[in-house]
C-alpha positions as CSV (number, residue, x, y, z in Angstrom):
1,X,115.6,210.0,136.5
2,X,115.1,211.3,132.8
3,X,119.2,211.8,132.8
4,X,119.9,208.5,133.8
5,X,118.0,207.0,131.6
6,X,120.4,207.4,128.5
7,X,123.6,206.2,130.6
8,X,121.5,202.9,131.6
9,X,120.6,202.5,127.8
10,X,124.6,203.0,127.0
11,X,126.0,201.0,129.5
12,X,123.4,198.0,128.5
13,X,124.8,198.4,124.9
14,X,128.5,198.4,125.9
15,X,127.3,195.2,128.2
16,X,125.5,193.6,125.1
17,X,128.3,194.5,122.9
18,X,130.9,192.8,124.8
19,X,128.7,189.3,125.6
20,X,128.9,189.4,121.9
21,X,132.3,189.8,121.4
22,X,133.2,187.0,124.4
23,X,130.9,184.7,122.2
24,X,132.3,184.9,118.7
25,X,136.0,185.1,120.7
26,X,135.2,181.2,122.2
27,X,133.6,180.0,118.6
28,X,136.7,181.6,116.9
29,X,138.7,179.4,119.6
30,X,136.6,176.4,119.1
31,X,137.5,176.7,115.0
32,X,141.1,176.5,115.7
33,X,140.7,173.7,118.5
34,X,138.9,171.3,115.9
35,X,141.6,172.5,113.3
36,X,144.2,171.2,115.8
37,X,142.2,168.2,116.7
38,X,142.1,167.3,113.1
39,X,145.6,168.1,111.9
40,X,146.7,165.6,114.8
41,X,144.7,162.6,113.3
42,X,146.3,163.6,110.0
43,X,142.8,164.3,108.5
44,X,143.9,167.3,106.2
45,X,140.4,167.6,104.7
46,X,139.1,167.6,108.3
47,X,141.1,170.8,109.1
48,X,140.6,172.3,106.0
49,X,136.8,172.7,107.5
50,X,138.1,175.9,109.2
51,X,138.7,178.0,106.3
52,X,136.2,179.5,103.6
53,X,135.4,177.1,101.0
54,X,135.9,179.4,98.2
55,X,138.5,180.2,95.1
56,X,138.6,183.6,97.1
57,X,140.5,182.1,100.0
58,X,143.7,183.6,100.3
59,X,146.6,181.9,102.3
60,X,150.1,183.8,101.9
61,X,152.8,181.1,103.2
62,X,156.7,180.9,102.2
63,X,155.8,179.8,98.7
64,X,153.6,182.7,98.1
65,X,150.2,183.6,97.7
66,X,147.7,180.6,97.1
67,X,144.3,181.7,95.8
68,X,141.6,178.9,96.4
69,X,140.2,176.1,99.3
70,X,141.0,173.3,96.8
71,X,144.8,175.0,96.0
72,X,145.1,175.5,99.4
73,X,144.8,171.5,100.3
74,X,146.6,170.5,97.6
75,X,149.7,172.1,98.6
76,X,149.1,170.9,102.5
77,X,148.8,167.4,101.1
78,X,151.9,167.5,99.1
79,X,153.6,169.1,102.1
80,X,152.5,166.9,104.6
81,X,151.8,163.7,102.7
82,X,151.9,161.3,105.7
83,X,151.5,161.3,109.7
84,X,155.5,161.8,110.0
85,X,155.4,165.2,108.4
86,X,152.0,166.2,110.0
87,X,153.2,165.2,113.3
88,X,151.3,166.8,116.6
89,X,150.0,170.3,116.4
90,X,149.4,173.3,119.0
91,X,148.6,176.5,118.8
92,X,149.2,179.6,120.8
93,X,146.9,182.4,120.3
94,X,148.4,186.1,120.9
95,X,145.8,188.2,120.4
96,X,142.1,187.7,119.1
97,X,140.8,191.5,117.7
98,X,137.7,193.0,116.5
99,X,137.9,194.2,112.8
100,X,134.0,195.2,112.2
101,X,130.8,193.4,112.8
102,X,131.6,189.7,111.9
103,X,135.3,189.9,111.3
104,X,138.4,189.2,113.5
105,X,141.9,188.7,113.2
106,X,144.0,186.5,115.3
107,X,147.6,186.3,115.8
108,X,149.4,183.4,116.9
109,X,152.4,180.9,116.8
110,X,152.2,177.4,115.8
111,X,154.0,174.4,117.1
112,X,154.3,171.5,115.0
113,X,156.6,168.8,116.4
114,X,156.8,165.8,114.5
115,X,159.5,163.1,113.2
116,X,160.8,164.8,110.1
117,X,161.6,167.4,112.3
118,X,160.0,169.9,114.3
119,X,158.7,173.3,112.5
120,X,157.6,176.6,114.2
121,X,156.4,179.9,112.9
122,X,153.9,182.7,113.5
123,X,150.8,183.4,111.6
124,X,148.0,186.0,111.2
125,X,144.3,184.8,109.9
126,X,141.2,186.5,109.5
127,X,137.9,185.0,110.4
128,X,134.4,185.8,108.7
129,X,131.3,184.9,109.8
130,X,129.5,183.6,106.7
131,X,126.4,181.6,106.8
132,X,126.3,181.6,110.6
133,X,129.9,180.2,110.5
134,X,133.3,181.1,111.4
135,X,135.7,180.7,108.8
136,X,139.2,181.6,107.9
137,X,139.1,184.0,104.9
138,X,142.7,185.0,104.5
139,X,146.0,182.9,106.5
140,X,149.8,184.5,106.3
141,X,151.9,181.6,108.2
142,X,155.6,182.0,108.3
């Protein structure tokens, strides 16, 4: 009994450890879901909500790096200043990966179809949990 003792105790970790990881997976999802759901009423401010509201954001996009929430929104309002450029939005999710405790990247494309002309690309973003949130910390869309 004494030797089965420490497998019980492991496999109840490994069991604790991937609840944990199914958990932040679906709030991770749910972040991009509302970001969707926002972008699609045109509410730039409302997606914005998903990513760190800091000057350490980072977002690397065609035009380069972009240091800063506020930067960041700027340049999606001046590149998607009315319903015709923002258009409908989807997202496919690749792959959702551990980093450490409290970080994850995910991979995915996104599908923007809209009247000025449909755009499509792939991005990679990391997620933080700060202050009991998830938030994107860093974003490379291309």
């Amino acid at each position: 009994m004494k030797k089965l003792l420490p497998l019980l105790f492991l496999i109840l970790t490994l069991q604790a450890f991937s609840q944990t990881e199914t958990a932040d997976k679906k709030a991770i999802l749910s972040v991009l879901k509302s970001q969707e759901n926002a972008w699609n009423q045109n509410d730039l401010e409302g997606f914005m909500q998903g990513y760190w509201k800091s000057d350490s954001l980072k977002f690397y996009g065609s035009k380069g790096v972009t240091n800063g929430w506020q930067k960041t929104l700027d340049n999606y309002k001046k590149g998607y200043p009315s319903k015709e450029y923002t258009g409908t939005l989807t997202f496919t999710i690749d792959a959702i990966t551990k980093i450490e405790d409290n970080s994850y990247y995910v991979m995915g494309q996104f599908h923007l179809v809209r009247d000025a002309g449909n755009a499509n690309g792939v991005f990679l973003i990391i997620f933080r949990k700060i202050d009991g949130e998830w938030k994107i910390i860093a974003d490379l869309s291309c």
